[in-house]
KEZADREN-844722 format. One record per residue (C-alpha): residue number from 1; residue in one letter; x, y, z. Coordinates in nm, 3 decimals. Example, Ala and Ser with C-alpha at 12.3 -4.5 7.8 and 13.67 -1.06 7.14 Angstrom:
BEGIN
+-----+----+---------+---------+---------+
!   i ! aa !       X !       Y !       Z !
+-----+----+---------+---------+---------+
!   1 !  A !   1.230 !  -0.450 !   0.780 !
!   2 !  S !   1.367 !  -0.106 !   0.714 !
+-----+----+---------+---------+---------+
% end
This chain:
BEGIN
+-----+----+---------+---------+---------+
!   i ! aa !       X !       Y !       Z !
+-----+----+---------+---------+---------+
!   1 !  X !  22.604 !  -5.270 !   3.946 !
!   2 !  X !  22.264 !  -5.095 !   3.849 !
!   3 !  X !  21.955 !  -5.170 !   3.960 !
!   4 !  X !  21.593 !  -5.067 !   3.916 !
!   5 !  X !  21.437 !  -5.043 !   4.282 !
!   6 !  X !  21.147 !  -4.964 !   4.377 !
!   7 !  X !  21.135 !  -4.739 !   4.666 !
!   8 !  X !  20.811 !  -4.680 !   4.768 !
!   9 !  X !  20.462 !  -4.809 !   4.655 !
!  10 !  X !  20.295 !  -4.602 !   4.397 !
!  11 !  X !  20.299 !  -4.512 !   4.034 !
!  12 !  X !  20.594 !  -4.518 !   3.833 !
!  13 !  X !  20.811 !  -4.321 !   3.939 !
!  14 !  X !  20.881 !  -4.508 !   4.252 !
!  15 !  X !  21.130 !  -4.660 !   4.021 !
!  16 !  X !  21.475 !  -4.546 !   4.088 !
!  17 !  X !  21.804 !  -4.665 !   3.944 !
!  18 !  X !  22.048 !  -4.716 !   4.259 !
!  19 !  X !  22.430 !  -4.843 !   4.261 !
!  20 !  X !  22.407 !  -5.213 !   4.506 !
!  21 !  X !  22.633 !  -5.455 !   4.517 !
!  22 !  X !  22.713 !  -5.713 !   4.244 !
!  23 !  X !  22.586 !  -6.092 !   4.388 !
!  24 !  X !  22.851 !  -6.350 !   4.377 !
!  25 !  X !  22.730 !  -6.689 !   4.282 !
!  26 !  X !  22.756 !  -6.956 !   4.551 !
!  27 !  X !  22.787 !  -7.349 !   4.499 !
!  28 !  X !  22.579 !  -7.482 !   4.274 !
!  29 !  X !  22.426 !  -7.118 !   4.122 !
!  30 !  X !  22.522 !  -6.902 !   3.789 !
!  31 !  X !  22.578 !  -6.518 !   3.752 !
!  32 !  X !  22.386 !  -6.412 !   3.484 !
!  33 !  X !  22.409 !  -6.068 !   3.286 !
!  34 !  X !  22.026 !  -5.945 !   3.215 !
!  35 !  X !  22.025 !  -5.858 !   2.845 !
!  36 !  X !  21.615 !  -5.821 !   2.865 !
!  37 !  X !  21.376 !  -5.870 !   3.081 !
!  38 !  X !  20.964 !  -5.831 !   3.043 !
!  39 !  X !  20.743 !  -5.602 !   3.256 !
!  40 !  X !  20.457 !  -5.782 !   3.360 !
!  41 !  X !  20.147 !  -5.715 !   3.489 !
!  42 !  X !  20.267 !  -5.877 !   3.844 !
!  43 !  X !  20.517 !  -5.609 !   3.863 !
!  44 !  X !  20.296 !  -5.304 !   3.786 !
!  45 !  X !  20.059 !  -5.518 !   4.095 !
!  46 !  X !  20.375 !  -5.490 !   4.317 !
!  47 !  X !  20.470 !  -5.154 !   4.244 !
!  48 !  X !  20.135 !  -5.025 !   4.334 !
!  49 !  X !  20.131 !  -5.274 !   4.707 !
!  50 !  X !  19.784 !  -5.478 !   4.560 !
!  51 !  X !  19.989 !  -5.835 !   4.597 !
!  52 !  X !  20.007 !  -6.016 !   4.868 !
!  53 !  X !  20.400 !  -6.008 !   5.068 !
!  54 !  X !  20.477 !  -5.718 !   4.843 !
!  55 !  X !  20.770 !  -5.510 !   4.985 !
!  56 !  X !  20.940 !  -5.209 !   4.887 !
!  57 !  X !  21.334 !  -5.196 !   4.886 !
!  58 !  X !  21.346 !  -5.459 !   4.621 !
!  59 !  X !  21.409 !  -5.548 !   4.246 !
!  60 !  X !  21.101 !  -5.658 !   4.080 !
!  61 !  X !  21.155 !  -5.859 !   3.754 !
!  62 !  X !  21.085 !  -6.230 !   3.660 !
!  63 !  X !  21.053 !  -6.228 !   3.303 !
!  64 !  X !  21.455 !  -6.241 !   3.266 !
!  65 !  X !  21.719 !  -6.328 !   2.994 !
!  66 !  X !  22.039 !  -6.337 !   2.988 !
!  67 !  X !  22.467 !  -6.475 !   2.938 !
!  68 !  X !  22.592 !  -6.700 !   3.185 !
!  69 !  X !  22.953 !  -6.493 !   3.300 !
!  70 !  X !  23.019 !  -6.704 !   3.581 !
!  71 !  X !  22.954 !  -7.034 !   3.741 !
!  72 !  X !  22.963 !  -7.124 !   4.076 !
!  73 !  X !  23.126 !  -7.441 !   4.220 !
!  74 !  X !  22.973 !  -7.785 !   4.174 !
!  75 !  X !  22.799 !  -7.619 !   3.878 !
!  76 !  X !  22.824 !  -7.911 !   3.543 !
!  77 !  X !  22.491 !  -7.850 !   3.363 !
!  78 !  X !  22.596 !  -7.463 !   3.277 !
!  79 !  X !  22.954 !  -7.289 !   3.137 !
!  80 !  X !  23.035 !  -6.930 !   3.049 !
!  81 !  X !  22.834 !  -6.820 !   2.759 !
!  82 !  X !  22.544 !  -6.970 !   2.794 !
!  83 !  X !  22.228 !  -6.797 !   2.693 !
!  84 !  X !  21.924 !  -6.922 !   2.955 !
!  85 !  X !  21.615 !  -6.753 !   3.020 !
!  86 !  X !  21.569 !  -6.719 !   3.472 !
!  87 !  X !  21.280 !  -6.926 !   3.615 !
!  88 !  X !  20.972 !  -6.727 !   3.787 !
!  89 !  X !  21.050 !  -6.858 !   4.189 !
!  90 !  X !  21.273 !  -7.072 !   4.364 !
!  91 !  X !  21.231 !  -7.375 !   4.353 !
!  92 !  X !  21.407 !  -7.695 !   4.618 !
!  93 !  X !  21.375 !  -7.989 !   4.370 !
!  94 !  X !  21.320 !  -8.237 !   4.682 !
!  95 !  X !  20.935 !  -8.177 !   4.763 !
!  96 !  X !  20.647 !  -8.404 !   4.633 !
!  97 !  X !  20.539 !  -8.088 !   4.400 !
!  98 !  X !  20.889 !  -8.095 !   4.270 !
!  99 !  X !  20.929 !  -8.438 !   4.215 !
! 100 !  X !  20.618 !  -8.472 !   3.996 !
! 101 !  X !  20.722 !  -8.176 !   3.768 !
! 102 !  X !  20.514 !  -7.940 !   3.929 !
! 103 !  X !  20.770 !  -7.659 !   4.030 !
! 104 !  X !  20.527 !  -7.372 !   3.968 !
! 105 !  X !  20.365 !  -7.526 !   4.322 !
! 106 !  X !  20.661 !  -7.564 !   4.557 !
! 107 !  X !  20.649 !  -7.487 !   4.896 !
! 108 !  X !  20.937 !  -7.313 !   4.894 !
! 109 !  X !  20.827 !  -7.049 !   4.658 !
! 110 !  X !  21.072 !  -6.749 !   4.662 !
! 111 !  X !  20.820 !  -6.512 !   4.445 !
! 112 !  X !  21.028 !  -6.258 !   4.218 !
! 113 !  X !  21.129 !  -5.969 !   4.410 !
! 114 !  X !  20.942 !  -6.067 !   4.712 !
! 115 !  X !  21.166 !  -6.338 !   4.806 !
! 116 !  X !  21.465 !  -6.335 !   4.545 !
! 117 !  X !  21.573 !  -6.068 !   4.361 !
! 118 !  X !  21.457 !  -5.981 !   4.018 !
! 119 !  X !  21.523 !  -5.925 !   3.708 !
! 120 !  X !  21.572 !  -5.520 !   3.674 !
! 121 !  X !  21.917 !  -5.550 !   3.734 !
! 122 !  X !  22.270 !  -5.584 !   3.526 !
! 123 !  X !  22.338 !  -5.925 !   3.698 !
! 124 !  X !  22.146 !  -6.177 !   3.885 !
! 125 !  X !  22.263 !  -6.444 !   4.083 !
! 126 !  X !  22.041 !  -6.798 !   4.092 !
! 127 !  X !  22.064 !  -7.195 !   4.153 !
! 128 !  X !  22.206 !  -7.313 !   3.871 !
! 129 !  X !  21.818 !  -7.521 !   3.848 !
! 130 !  X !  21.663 !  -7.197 !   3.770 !
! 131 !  X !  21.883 !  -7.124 !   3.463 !
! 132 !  X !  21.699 !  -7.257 !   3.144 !
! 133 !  X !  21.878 !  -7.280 !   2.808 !
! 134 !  X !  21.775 !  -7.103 !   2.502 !
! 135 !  X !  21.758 !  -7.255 !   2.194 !
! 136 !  X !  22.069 !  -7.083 !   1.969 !
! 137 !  X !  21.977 !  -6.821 !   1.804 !
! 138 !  X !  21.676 !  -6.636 !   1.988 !
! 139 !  X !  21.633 !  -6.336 !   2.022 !
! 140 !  X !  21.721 !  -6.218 !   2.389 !
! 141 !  X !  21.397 !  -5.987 !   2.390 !
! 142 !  X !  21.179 !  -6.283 !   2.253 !
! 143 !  X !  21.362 !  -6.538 !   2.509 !
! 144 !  X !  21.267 !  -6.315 !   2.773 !
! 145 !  X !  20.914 !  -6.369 !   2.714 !
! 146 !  X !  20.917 !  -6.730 !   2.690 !
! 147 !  X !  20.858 !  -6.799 !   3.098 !
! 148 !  X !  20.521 !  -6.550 !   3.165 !
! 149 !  X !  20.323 !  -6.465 !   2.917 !
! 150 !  X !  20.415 !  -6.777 !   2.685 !
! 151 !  X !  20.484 !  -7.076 !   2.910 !
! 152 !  X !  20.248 !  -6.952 !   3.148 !
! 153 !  X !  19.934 !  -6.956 !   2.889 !
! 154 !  X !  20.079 !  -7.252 !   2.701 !
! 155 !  X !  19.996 !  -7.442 !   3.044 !
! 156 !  X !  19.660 !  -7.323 !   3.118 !
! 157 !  X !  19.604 !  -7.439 !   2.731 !
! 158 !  X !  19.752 !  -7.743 !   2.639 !
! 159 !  X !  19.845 !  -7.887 !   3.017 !
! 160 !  X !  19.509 !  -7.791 !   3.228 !
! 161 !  X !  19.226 !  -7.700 !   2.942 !
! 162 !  X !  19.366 !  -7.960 !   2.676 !
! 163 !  X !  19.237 !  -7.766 !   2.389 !
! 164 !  X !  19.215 !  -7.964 !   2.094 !
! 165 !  X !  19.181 !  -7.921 !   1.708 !
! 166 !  X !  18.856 !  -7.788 !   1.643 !
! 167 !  X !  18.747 !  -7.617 !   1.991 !
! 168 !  X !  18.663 !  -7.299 !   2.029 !
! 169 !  X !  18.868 !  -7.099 !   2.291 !
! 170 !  X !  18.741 !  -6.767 !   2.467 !
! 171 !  X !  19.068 !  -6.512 !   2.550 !
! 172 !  X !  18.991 !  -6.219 !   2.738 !
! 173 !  X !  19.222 !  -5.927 !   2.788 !
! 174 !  X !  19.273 !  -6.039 !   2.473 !
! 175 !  X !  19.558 !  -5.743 !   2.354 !
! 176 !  X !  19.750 !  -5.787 !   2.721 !
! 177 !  X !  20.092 !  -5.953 !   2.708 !
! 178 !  X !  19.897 !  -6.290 !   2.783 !
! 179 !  X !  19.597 !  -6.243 !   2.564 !
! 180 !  X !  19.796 !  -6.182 !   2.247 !
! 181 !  X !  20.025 !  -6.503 !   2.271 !
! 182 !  X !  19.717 !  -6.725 !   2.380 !
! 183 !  X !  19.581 !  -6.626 !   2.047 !
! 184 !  X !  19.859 !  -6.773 !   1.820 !
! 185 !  X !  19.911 !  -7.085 !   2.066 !
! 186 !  X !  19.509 !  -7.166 !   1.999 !
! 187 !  X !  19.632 !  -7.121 !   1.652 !
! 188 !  X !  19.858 !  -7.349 !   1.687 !
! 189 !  X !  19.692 !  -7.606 !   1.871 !
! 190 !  X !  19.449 !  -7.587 !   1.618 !
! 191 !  X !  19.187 !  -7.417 !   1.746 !
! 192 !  X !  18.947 !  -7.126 !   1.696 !
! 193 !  X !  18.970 !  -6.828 !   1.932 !
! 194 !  X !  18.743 !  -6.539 !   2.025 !
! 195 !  X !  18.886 !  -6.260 !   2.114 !
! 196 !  X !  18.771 !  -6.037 !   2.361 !
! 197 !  X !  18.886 !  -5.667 !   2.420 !
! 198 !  X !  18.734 !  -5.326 !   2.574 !
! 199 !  X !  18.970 !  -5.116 !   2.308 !
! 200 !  X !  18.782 !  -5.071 !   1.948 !
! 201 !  X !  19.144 !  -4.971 !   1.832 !
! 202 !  X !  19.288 !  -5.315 !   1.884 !
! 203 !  X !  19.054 !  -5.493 !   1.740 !
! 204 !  X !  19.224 !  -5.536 !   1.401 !
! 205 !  X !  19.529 !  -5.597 !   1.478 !
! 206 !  X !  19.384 !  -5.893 !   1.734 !
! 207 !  X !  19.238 !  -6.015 !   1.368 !
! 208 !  X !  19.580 !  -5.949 !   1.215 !
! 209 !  X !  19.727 !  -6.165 !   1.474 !
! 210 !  X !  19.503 !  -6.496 !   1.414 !
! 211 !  X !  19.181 !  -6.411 !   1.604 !
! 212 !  X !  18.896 !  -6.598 !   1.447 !
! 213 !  X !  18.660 !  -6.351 !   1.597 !
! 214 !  X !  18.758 !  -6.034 !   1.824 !
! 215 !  X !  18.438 !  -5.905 !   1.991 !
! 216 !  X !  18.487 !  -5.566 !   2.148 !
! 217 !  X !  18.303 !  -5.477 !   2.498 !
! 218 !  X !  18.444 !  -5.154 !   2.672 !
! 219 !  X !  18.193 !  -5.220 !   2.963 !
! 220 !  X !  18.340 !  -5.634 !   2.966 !
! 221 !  X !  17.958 !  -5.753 !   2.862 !
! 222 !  X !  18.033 !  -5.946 !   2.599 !
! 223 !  X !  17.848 !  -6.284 !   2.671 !
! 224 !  X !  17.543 !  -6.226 !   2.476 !
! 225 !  X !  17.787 !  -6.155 !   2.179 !
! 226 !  X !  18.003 !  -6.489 !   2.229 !
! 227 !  X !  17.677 !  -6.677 !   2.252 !
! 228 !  X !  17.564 !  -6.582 !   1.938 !
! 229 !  X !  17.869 !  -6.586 !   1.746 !
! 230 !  X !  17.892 !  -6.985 !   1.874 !
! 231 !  X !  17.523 !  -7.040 !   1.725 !
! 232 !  X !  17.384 !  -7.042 !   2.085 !
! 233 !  X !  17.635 !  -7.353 !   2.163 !
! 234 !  X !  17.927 !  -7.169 !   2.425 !
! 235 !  X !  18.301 !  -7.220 !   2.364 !
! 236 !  X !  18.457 !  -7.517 !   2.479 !
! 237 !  X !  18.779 !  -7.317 !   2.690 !
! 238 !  X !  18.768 !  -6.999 !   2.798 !
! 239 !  X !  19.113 !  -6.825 !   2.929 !
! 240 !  X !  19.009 !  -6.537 !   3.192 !
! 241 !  X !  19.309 !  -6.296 !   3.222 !
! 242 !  X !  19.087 !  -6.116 !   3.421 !
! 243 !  X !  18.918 !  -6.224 !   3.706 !
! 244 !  X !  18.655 !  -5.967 !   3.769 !
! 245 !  X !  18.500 !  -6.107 !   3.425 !
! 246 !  X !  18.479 !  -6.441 !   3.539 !
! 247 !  X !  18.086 !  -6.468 !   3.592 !
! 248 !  X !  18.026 !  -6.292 !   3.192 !
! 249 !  X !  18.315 !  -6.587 !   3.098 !
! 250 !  X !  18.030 !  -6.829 !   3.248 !
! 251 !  X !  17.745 !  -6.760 !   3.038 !
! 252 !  X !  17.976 !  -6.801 !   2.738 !
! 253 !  X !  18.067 !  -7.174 !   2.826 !
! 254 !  X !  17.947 !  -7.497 !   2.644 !
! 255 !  X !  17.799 !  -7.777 !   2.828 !
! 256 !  X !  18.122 !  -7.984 !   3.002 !
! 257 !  X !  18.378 !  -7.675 !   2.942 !
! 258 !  X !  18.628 !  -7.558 !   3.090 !
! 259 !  X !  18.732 !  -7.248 !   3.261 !
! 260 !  X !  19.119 !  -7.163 !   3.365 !
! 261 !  X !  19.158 !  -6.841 !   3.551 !
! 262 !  X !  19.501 !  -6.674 !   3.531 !
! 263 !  X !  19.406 !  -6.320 !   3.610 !
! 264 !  X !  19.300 !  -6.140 !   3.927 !
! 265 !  X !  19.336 !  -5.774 !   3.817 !
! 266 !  X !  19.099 !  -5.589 !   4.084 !
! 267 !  X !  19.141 !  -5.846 !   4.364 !
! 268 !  X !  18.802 !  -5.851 !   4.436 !
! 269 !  X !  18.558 !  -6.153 !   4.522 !
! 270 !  X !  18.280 !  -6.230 !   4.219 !
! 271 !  X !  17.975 !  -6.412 !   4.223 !
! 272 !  X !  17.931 !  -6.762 !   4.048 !
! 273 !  X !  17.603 !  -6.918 !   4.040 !
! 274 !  X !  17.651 !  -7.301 !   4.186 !
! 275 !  X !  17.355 !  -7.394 !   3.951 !
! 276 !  X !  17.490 !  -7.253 !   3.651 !
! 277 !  X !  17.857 !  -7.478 !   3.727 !
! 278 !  X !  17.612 !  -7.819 !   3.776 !
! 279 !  X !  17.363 !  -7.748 !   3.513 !
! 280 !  X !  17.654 !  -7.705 !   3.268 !
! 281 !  X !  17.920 !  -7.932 !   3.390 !
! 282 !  X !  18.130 !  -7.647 !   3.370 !
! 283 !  X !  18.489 !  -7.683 !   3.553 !
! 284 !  X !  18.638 !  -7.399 !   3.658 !
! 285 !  X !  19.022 !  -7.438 !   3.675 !
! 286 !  X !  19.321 !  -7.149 !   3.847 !
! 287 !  X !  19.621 !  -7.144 !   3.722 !
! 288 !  X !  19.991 !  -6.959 !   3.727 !
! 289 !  X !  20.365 !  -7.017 !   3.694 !
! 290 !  X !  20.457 !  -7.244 !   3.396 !
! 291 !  X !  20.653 !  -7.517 !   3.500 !
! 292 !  X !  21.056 !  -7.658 !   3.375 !
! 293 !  X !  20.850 !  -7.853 !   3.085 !
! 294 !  X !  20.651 !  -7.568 !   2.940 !
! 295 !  X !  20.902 !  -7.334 !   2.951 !
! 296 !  X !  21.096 !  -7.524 !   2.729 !
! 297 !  X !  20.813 !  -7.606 !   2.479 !
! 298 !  X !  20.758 !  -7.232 !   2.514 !
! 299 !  X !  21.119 !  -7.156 !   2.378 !
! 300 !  X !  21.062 !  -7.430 !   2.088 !
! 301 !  X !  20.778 !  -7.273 !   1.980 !
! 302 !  X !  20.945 !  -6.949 !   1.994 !
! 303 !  X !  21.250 !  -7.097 !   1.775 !
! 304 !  X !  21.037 !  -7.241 !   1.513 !
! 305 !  X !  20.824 !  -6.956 !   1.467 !
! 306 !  X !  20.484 !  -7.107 !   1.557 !
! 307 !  X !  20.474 !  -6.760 !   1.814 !
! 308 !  X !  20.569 !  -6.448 !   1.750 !
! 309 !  X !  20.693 !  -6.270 !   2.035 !
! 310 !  X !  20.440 !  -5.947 !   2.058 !
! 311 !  X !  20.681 !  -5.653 !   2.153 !
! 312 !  X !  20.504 !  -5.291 !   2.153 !
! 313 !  X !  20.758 !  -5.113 !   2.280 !
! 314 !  X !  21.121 !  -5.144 !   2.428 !
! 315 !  X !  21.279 !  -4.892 !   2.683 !
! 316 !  X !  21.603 !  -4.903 !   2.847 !
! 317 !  X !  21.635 !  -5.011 !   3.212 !
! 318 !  X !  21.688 !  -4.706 !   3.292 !
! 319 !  X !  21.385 !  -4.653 !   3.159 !
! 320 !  X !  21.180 !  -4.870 !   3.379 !
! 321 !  X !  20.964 !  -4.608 !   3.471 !
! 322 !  X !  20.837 !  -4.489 !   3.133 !
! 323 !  X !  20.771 !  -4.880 !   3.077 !
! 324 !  X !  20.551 !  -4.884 !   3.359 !
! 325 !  X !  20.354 !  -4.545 !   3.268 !
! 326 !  X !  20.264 !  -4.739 !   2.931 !
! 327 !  X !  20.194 !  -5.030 !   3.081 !
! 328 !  X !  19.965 !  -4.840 !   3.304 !
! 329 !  X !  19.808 !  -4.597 !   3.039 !
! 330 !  X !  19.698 !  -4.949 !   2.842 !
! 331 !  X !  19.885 !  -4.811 !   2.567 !
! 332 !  X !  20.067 !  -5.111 !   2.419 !
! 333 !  X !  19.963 !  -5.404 !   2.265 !
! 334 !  X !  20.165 !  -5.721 !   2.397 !
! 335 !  X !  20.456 !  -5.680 !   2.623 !
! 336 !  X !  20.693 !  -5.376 !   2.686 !
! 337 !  X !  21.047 !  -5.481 !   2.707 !
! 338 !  X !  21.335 !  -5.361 !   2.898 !
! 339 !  X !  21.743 !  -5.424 !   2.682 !
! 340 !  X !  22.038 !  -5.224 !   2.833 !
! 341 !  X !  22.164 !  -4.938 !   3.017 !
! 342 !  X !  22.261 !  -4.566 !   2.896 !
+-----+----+---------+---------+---------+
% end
């Protein structure tokens, strides 16, 4: 089969298409063909050797959809045909983070294309666990997004920041492929969301999208801004895709708010001022993989149109390296997609 691997760390086009072998499932996994799969931010991390157990030599991938073409044995909750969307990391189903629902923690882990192999391939072979259904009908592009950018914020929203009708939600990164889902899922949740973004150009299509307000700060100083447009009150959430923003997110936050970090762009350590956390009763919350459970509200929400998938651009596999470049260049809005094979 084909494969996207990348063969050195660097820019994009340490992203070669090789010939490997086709995996065979074992007991208890599924075979899937990849009919889309997402390129995240964690892959462009990987490519470039910033995350931590990155190796070369492998496929990187794990926002994945695709047709179940084979099961292995022992395998009753899948058949042939299937359409399922791949789950982030392995997971064993037998630890006390399992067991309470929380498979995004597992000590097992198996991080995509660090320990398993990922999803910019023709086929992928996984536990059969790992294999979520898709409701009928959905798009394979739009399934594909349903695990990262979707379930992932729809956790740090509804699950760990409880954001209820009438708060007021702070999204930076705002036009990244996590940004500009967390924007319609405030929506939904009925909520109000400021937008923040460092592009002028994106602004109005951030509005377009179901921003209540977009405030745009190419040097990422926009906390004077947020205060004022919450009449000197703070937001009640704030989502930092981020990281390196996190101590601006902090002057923007109401008393008893709440913070949930998803992003760690630069790597790098920032300052937060103890006072300001005690003063404020501000909580300060990290977050990552979505779990089973919000990947599947993820897909509903998908299915009944209360998100709209946010595709700027969609390259073949073979493609993965022009992808990359625009994922790199900041020149898309949302996520860029990978379908097929020329």
């Amino acid at each position: 089969m084909k494969a996207v691997i990348l063969s050195a760390f660097g820019g994009p086009d340490t992203l070669q298409v090789q010939e490997v072998d086709t995996p065979r499932p074992g007991p208890g996994d599924v075979l899937v063909r990849v009919r889309a799969a997402g390129i995240c931010h964690h892959d462009i991390l990987h490519r470039a050797g910033k995350l931590p157990g990155a190796k070369t030599g492998v496929v990187l991938g794990h926002e994945t959809a695709g047709e179940v073409i084979e099961v292995g044995a022992d395998v009753i909750t899948h058949k042939v045909g299937d359409a399922v969307v791949i789950y982030q990391r392995q997971f064993c189903g037998m630890c006390r983070n399992c067991l309470r629902g929380r498979q995004d923690m597992c000590r097992a882990l198996g991080l995509p294309a660090v320990d398993t192999v990922g999803g910019y391939a023709e086929y992928v072979s996984v536990p059969a666990s790992m294999a979520i259904s898709v409701p009928a009908g959905l798009p394979w592009q739009a399934a594909a997004l349903a695990c990262c950018p979707i379930g992932t914020s729809l956790r740090a929203l509804r699950t760990l920041a409880n954001v209820s009708p009438g708060d007021s939600v702070l999204i930076t990164g705002a036009s990244g492929g996590l940004g500009i889902h967390q924007i319609q899922i405030v929506k939904a949740l009925g909520a109000r969301s400021i937008a923040v973004t460092s592009s002028p150009a994106k602004a109005e299509h951030l509005k377009a999208l179901g921003a209540d307000e977009v405030v745009v700060a190419p040097d990422l100083k926009f906390g004077a801004e947020v205060w004022r447009l919450t009449g000197k009150q703070g937001v009640d959430v704030a989502i930092d895709n981020l990281g390196m923003t996190l101590p601006e997110v902090l002057r923007t936050m109401a008393q008893g708010g709440i913070v949930v970090v998803l992003g760690n762009l630069d790597g790098k350590p920032v300052d937060v001022s103890p006072g300001l956390l005690i003063g404020r009763r501000i909580r300060i919350a990290g977050s990552g993989s979505a779990t089973l459970e919000d990947i599947r509200h993820a897909l509903a929400m998908l299915a009944n149109g209360q998100i709209k998938p946010i595709i700027s651009a969609t390259v073949s596999f073979d493609e993965a390296s022009h992808g990359h470049a625009l994922v790199d260049a900041k020149a898309v809005e949302g996520r860029v997609v990978m379908e097929g094979w020329s």
